[in-house]
C-alpha positions in Angstrom: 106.7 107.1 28.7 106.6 110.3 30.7 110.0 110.6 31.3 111.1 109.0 28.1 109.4 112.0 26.4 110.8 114.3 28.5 114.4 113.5 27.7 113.7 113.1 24.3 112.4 117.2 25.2 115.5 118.3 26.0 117.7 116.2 23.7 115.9 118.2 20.9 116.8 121.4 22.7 120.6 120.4 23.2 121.2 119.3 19.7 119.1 122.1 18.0 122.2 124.9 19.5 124.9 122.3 19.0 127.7 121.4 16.5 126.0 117.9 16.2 122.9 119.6 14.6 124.8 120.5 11.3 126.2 116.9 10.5 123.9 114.7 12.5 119.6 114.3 11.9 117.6 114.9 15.4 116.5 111.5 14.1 119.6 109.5 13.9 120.5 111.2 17.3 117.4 110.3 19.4 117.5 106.8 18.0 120.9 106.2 19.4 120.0 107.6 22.7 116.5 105.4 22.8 118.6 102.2 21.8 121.3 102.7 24.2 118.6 103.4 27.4 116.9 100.2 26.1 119.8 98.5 26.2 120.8 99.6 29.9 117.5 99.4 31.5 116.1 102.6 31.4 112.6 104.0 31.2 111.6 101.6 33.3 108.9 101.6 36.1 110.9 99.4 38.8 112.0 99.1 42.3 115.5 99.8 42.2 117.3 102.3 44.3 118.5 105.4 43.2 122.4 104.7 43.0 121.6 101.6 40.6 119.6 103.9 38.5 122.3 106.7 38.6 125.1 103.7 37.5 122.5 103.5 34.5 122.5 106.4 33.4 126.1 107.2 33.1 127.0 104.1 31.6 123.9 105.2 29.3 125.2 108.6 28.5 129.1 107.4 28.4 128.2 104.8 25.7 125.8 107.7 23.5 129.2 110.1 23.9 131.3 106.7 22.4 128.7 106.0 19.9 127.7 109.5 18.3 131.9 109.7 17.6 132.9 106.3 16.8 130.0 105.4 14.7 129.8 108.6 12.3 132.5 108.8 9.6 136.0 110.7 10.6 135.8 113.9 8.7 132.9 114.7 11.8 135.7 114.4 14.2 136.2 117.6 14.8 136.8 119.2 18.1 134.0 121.5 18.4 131.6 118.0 17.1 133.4 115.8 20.2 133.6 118.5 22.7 129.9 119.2 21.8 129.1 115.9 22.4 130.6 115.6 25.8 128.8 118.5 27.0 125.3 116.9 26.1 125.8 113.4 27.1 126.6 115.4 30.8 123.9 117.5 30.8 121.6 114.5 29.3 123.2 112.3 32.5 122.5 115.3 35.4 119.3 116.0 33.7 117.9 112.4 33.5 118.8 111.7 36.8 116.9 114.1 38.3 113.9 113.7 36.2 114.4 110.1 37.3 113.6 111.6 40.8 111.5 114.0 40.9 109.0 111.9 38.7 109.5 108.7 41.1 108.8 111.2 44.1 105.7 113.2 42.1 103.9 110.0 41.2 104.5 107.6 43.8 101.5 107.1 44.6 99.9 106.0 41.9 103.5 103.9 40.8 104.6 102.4 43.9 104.1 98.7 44.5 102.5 97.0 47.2 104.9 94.9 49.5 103.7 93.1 52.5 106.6 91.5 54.6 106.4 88.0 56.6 108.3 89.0 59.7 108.9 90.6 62.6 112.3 90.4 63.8 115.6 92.0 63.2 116.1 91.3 59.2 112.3 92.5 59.0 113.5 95.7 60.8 116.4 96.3 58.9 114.1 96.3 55.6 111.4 98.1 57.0 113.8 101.0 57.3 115.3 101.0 54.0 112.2 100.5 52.4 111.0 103.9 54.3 114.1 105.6 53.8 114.3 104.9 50.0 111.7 107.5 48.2 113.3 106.5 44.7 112.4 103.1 45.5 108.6 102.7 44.2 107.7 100.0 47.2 105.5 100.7 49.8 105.0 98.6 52.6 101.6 98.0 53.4 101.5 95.4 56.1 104.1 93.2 58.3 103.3 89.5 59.0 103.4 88.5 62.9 104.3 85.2 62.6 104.2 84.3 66.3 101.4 82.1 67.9 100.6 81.0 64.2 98.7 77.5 64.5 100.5 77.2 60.8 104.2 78.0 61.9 104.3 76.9 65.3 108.1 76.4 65.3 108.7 80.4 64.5 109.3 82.8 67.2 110.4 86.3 66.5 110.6 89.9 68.3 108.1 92.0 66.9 109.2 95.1 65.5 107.4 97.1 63.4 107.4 100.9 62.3 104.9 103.1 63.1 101.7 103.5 60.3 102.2 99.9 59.3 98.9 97.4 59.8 100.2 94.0 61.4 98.5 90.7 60.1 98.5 87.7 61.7 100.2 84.9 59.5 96.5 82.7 59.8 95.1 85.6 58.8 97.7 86.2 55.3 96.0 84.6 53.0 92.5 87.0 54.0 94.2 90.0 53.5 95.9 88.9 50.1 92.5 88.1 48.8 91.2 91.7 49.8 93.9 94.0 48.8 96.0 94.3 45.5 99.8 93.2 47.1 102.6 93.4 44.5 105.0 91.8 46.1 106.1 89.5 49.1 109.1 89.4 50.7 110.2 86.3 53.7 112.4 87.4 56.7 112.6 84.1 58.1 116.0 83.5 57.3 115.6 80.7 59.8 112.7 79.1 58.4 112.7 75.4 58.0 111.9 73.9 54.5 108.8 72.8 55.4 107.5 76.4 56.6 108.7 77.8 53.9 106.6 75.6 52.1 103.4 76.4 53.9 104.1 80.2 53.4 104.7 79.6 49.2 101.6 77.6 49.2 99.4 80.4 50.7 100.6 83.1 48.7 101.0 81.2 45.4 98.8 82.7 43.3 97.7 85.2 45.1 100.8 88.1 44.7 103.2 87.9 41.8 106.5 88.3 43.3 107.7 86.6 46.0 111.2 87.5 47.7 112.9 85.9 49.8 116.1 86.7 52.4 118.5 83.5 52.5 120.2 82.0 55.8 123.7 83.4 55.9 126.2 82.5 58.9 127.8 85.4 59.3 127.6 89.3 57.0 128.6 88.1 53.4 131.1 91.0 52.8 132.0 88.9 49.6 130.7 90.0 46.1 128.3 88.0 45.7 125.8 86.7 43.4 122.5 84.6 43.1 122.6 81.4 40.7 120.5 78.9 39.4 122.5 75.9 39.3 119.5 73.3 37.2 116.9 74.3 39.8 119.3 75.3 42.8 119.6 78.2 44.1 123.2 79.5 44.6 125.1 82.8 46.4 128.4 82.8 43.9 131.0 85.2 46.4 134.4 85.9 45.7 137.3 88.0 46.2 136.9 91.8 44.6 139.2 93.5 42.1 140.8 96.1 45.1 144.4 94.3 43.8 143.9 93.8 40.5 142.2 97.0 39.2 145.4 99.2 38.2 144.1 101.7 36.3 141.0 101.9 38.9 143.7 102.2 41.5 145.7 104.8 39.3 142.4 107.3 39.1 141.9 106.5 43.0 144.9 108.2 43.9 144.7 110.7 41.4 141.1 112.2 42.4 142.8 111.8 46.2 145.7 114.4 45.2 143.2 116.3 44.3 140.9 116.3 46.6 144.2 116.4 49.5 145.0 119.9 47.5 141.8 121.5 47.9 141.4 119.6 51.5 144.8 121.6 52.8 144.0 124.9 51.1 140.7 125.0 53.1 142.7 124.3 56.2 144.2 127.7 56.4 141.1 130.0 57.2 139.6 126.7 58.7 142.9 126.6 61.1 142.2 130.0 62.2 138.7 129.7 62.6 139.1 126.9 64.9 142.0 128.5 67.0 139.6 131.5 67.3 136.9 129.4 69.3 139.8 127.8 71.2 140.5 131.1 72.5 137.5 132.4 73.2 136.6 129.1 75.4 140.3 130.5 77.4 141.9 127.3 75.8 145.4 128.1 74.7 146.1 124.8 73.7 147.5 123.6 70.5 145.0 123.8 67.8 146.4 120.1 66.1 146.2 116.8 67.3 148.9 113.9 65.9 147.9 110.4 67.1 150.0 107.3 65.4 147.6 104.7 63.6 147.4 101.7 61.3 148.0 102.3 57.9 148.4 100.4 54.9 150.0 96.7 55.2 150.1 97.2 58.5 153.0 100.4 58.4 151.9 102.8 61.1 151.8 107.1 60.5 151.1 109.7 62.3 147.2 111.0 62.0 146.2 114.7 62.0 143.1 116.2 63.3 142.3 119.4 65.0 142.2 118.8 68.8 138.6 118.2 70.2 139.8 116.6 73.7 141.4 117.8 76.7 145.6 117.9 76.6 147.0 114.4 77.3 143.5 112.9 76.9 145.3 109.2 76.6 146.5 109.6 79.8 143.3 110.9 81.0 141.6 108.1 79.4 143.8 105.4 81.5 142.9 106.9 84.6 139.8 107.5 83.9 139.2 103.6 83.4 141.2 102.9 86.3 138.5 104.6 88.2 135.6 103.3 86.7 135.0 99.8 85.8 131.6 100.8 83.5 134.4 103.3 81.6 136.9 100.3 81.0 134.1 97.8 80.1 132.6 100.1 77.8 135.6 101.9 76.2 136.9 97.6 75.5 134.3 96.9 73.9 133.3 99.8 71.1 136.9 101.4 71.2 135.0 104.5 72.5 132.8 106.5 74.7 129.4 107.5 74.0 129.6 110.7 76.6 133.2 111.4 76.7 133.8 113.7 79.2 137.5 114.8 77.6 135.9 116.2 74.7 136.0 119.8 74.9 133.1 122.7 74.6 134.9 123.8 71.0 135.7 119.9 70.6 132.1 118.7 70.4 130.8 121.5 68.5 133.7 120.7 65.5 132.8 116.7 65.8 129.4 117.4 65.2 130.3 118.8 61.7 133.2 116.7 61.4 135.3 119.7 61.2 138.1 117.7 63.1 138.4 115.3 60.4 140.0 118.4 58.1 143.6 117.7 58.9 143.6 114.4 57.3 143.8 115.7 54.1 147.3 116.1 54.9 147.6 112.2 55.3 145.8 112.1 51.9 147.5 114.6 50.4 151.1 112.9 51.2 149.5 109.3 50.9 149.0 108.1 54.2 145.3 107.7 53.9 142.9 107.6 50.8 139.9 109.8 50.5 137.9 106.8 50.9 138.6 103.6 52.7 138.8 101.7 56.4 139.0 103.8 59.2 142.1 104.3 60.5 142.8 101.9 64.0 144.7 102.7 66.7 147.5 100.2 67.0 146.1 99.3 70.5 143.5 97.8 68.7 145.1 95.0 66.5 144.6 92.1 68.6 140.7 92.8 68.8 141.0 93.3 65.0 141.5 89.7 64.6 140.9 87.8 61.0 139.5 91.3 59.8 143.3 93.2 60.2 144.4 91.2 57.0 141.9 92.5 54.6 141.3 95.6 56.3 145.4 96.7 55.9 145.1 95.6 52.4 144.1 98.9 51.6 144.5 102.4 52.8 142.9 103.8 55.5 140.2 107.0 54.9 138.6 109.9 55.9 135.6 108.6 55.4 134.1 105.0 54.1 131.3 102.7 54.5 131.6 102.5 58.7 130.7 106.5 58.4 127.7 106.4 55.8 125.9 102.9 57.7 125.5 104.4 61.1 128.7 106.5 61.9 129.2 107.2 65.5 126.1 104.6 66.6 127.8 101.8 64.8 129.8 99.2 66.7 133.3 98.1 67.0 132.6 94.9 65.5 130.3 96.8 62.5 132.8 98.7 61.5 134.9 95.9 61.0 132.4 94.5 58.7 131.8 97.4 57.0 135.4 97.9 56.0 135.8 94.1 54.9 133.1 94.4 52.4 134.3 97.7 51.3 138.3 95.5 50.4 136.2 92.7 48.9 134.3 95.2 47.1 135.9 98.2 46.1 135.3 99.9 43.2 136.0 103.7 41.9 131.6 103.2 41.4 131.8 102.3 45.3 133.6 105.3 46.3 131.5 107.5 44.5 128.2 106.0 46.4 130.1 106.0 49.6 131.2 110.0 49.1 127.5 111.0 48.2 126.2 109.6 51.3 129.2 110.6 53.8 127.9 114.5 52.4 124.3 113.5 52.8 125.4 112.2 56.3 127.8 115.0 57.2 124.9 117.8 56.4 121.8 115.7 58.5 124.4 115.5 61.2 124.0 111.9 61.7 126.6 111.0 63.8 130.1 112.2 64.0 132.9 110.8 62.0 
């Protein structure tokens, strides 16, 4: 209600000074804008994260800018009445979404639900974090379930990981705790539960929380779009192929936004070009300044990749006899494709990784069409073979600057990970995906998570 009141605040205050405010009641107005946020999903006290919310929201705002023209009669369709109405359903879109969350952050504690999680192991981790991470999300985990030793599940047997500040119950212990604190909401990470444990947890918390989630048993990373179904009682995950080949017009605004993002990439590189030549200097290293390297682009065609210079001259060469020297250098170089302590990379070199200022020069292979913005990472030709059934999907589109393998881990993620990353990313592209993905590569870029 809070928020809904608030928006409806500063709708008033838009369409008081507007065009709109001659031809159109504050009435008629606010009751299109109400329906429409009904109809999306809005002003609603839920769990979602903030990216869903933010999808929402301009869908919300995009349909009030369709429906305040299309549905009033054609002697309002003015310019000054459209443009007018543009400008509001923006500032109504950056305006709700931060009231969306602040609000969420302000009164999270007296909104957020209570989750408790059955699990220990690796897929109980991986939500612990996220759950922690997300402050849009109103869930707050209040307890992890230790599973192990349970007379009740004798046949599970986990690692036990939990985060810091987070009481552990003992699963015989569950249904105690349930009946003494107010849980919202219970989510299984026992994808390898058996049917029958499964039952025994449902029948303890049955009644006792209203929400019960529940991670499936997947062989393998779905990198599919996928969705749940219930098929007359079964439960379903629907996957299938995504639009990357089929969306033209999504593929015509793709390369549009990465013309113009490759223009105001190569303008920057002047002063950033002499910037970085100045620290070469200074370090006594009159080196050039560029680095060209040949990688795999789209369908397979191979281009030559810019980046400013962050290794040693000839660092290929210095990498072959580097692992002909050291058998721990060959093993670990074959099997992430890098090194975590490199020792060819420069003083200068690891200062401009760290900020991913090496990354610049690409926007020349963007720019000219080489690479995308957005999209797989760019693999060395070298690396092909240990590509394997992922070098398919992952030529099917062009490589970027950035992409999922930089905002799930960058530099800590594996060979393997990246590979997965940028298989869902092809079998789920979409121009809402690449906005996500460049929000977070800034948010990861600026914490210095990693380098690219």
């Amino acid at each position: 209600m809070l928020l809904f009141f608030s928006e409806m605040g500063f709708l008033f205050l838009l369409h008081r000074v507007s065009v709109p405010f001659k031809t159109v009641s504050f009435l008629r107005y606010s009751f299109m804008y109400f329906m429409l946020g009904v109809i999306f999903g809005r002003f609603q006290c839920n769990t979602n994260l903030i990216w869903d919310e933010i999808k929402r929201i301009i869908l919300c705002n995009s349909s009030f800018f369709l429906a305040t023209n299309v549905m009033n009669s054609l002697r309002m369709w003015t310019v000054p009445y459209v443009l007018w109405n543009l400008l509001i359903s923006i500032v109504m879109s950056l305006i709700a979404i931060v009231l969306n969350r602040y609000y969420r952050i302000w009164f999270r504690k007296w909104l957020a639900q209570d989750v408790v999680i059955v699990g220990t192991g690796d897929d109980s981790w991986d939500l612990q974090l996220t759950y922690g991470s997300n402050r849009f999300a109103l869930s707050r985990i209040v307890g992890v379930v230790d599973c192990n030793g349970s007379v009740l599940l004798p046949g599970i047997q986990q690692s036990k990981r939990v985060a810091k500040n987070i009481e552990t119950i003992r699963f015989d212990d569950l249904a105690g705790f349930l009946d003494t604190h107010n849980v919202d909401e219970i989510v299984i990470a026992l994808p390898d539960a058996t049917k029958e444990e499964m039952q025994v947890i449902y029948d303890i918390v049955n009644h006792r929380v209203n929400v019960v989630k529940s991670l499936p048993k997947v062989n393998g990373i779905i990198t599919y779009q996928s969705q749940v179904e219930d098929f007359d009682g079964i439960v379903l995950i629907s996957s299938s192929v995504g639009p990357m080949h089929h969306d033209r017009l999504g593929l015509a605004v793709k390369r549009m936004l990465d013309i113009l993002i490759g223009l105001v990439g190569v303008i920057a590189l002047i002063p950033l070009s002499v910037y970085v030549k100045i620290q070469f200097l200074k370090e006594g290293d009159k080196g050039p300044v560029f680095f060209k390297q040949e990688r795999i682009g789209y369908k397979g065609r191979t281009f030559m990749l810019y980046k400013y210079r962050s290794m040693v001259q000839d660092a290929e060469k210095v990498l072959d006899e580097l692992m002909e020297k050291d058998p721990a250098i060959r093993e670990e170089y074959e099997t992430n494709k890098k090194l975590e302590h490199d020792p060819r990379v420069t003083a200068v070199g690891e200062k401009i990784r760290r900020s991913s200022i090496d990354e610049f020069p690409q926007f020349l292979n963007v720019l000219i069409g080489d690479m995308s913005f957005i999209g797989p990472r760019p693999y060395l030709p070298r690396e092909k073979t240990d590509m394997g059934q992922y070098y398919e999907t992952v030529t099917a589109c062009k490589p970027g600057i950035t992409g999922m393998w930089q905002t799930h881990g960058r530099s800590e993620t594996s060979f393997e990970q990246r590979l997965v990353y940028d298989d869902y990313y092809y079998r789920n592209w979409s121009i809402w995906l690449d906005m996500t993905i460049l929000v977070k590569t800034f948010k990861a870029v600026s914490s210095n998570t990693g380098a690219v």
